[in-house]
N, C-alpha and C positions, 0 to 999 in steps of 0.2 A: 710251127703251127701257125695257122693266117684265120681260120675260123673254126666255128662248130656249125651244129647242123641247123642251125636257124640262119646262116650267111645267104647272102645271095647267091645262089649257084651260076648264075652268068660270071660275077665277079671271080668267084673261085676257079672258075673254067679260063676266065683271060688269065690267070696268074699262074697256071698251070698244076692246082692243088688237086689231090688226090682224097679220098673221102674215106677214113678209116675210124676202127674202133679198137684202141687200147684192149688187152686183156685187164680185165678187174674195172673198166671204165664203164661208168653206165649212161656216156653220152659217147656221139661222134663226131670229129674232130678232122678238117682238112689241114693236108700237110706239103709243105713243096720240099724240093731240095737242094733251091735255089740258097744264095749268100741273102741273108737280111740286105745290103748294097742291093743287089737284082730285084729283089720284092717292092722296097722303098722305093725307088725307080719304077715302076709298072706302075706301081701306087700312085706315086705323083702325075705320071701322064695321064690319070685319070681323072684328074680335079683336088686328089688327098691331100695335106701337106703335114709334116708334124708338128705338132703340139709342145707334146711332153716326152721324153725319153727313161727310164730308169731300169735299174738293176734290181732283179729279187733273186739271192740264191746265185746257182748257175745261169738264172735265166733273163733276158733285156726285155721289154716290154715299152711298146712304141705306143703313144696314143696318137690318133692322126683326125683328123677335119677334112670334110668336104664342102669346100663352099659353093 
């Protein structure tokens, strides 16, 4: 998952995400199927860089900056 439906859709478009809705979800959520490595990267050639990195559960959770 790279965004929900308040993201920028240009951004979401370069990253190649996909715009769906969970059953039982009552928001929408872009989705790639790229390696987090391939995201981070597109990310970065676009100004991003990381912050913070951490683990919840099954899931990694990157905070990133734009300067």
């Amino acid at each position: 998952m790279v965004g929900d439906e308040h993201s920028d859709p240009s951004l979401m478009s370069f990253l190649g995400a996909t715009k769906r809705n969970m059953l039982g979800n009552h928001f929408w959520e872009y989705y790639v199927n790229d390696a987090p490595r391939i995201v981070l990267n597109k990310l970065e050639s676009c100004g991003y860089r990381v912050v913070s990195m951490t683990g919840v559960g099954q899931t990694l959770v990157w905070c990133l900056h734009k300067e």
